[in-house]
N, C-alpha and C positions, 0 to 999 in steps of 0.2 A: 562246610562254610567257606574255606578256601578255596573250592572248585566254583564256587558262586561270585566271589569277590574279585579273583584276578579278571574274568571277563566284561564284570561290571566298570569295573576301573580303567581296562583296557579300552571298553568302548566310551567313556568320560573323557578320558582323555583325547579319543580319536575325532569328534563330533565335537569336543570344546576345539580342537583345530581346526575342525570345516567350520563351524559355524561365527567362532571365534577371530578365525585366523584369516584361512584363506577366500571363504566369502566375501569380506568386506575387502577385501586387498582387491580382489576378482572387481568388483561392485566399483570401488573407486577408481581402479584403473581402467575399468571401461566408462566410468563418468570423464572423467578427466580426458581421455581419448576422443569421445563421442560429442559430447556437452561440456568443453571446458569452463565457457561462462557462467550455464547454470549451477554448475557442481559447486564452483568457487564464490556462490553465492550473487549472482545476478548484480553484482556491482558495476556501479556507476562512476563514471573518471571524468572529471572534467579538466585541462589545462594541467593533467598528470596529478590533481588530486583527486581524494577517493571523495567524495560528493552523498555519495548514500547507497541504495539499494532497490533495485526493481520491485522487490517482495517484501519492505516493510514502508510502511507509510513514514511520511514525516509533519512535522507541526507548520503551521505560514499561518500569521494572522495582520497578515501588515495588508491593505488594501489594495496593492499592487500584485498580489499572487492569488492568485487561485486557492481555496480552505480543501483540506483533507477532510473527513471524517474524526468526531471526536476521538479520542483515544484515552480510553479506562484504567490503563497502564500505569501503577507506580514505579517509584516516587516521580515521575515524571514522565511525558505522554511520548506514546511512542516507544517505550519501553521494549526492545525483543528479550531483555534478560527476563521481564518480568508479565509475556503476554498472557492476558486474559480479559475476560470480559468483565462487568461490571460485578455481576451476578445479582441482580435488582430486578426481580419479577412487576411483570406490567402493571401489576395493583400496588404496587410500593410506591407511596408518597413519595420518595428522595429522586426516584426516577423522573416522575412526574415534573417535579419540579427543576430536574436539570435540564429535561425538554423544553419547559416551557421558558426558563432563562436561558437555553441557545436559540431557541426560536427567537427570541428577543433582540438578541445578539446579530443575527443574520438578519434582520428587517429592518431593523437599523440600518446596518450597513447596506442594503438594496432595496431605499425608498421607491423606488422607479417602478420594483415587483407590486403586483397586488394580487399574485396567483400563491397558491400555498409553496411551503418551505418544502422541497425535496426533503427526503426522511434520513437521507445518507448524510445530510450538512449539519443534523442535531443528534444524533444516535451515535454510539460508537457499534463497532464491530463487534464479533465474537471474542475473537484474537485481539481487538485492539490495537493491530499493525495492519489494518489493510490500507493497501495505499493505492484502491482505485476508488473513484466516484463513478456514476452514471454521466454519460453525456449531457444529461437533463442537468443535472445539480450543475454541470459545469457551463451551460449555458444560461442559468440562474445568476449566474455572477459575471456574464462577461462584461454587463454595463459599467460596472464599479471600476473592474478591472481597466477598461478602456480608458474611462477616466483617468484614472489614477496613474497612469501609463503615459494617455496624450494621445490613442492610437484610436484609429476607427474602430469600432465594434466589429465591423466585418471582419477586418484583419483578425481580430483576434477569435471572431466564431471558425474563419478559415484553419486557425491553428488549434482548434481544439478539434475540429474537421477531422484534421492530419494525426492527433492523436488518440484519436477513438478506436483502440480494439475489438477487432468485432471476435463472437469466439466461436471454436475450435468446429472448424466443417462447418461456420453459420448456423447450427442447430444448439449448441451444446452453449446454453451458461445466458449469459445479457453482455452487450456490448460496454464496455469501460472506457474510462481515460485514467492513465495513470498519473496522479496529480506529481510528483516532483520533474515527469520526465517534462508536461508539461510548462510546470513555471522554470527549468531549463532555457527551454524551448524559448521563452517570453524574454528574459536575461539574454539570451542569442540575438533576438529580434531587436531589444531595446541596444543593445552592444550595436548591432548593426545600421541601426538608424541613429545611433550619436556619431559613426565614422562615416556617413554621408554628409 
């Protein structure tokens, strides 16, 4: 039994150090060398404060910004401590009818549309933190937003233009906009056109 256990131990111990130890040290310090933005969480600084995050959505419902995607997230939306999805299968009444009171929500606010609701502007995600829309959803809303702004539509279809992702080699994924870097972007503009 003794001849069985010292090697078993030995090797526990040896593999809880690689795998425990010096992989993740290896892993992080070649993140942090390589990709330091990404590693450190794709954060956002504006005016040297921290603003948000590339990789989690956030909440705008004021008529001057651009809407995310719902988010399922408690106790409060947008939640990374607590992402997940709703978990409300397609035949669930409760579903049903938060669609059909965000759709409500969104046509209200873009009487101007009489084309259907993009599905990203009523649906939340999986995760409940995504923080891209479709270019389509976001030109859905540029009328409102123009409005509410003061600015041509053009200008602002130009700057949603400017932030549309396309993805990775143009093959892999659908093109995005990521909505805070966006209404950033509109805060930039609007800043810019009050100092003219």
């Amino acid at each position: 039994m003794k001849t069985l256990l010292r090697p078993a131990l030995t090797l526990f111990v040896l593999l809880s150090a690689i795998t425990g130890l010096f992989y993740p040290a290896l892993i992080t310090g070649l993140a942090q060398a390589i990709f330091p933005h990404q590693a450190n969480g794709s954060l956002i600084q504006r005016d040297q404060q921290l603003v948000g995050s590339q990789l989690i959505g956030q909440s705008f419902s004021g008529p001057n910004y651009f809407w995310s995607r719902p988010s399922a997230t408690g106790p409060m939306p947008n939640n990374a401590a607590a992402s997940s999805g709703s978990n409300l299968g397609p035949s669930n009444p409760a579903l049903a009818e938060a669609v059909q009171a965000r759709i409500a929500t969104v046509r209200a606010a873009h009487p101007e549309q009489a084309g259907p609701v993009p599905a990203e502007l009523v649906t939340a995600s999986a995760s409940g933190l995504d923080p891209h829309i479709s270019p389509a959803a976001a030109y859905y809303q540029i009328a409102r937003v123009a409005r509410a702004r003061q600015l041509q539509p053009e200008q602002v279809k130009r700057l949603v233009d400017r932030h549309t992702a396309y993805p990775s080699w143009r093959i892999f994924g659908e093109r995005t906009v990521n909505v805070l870097e966006l209404n950033l972007a509109l805060d930039k503009l609007a800043a810019g056109k009050q100092a003219a």
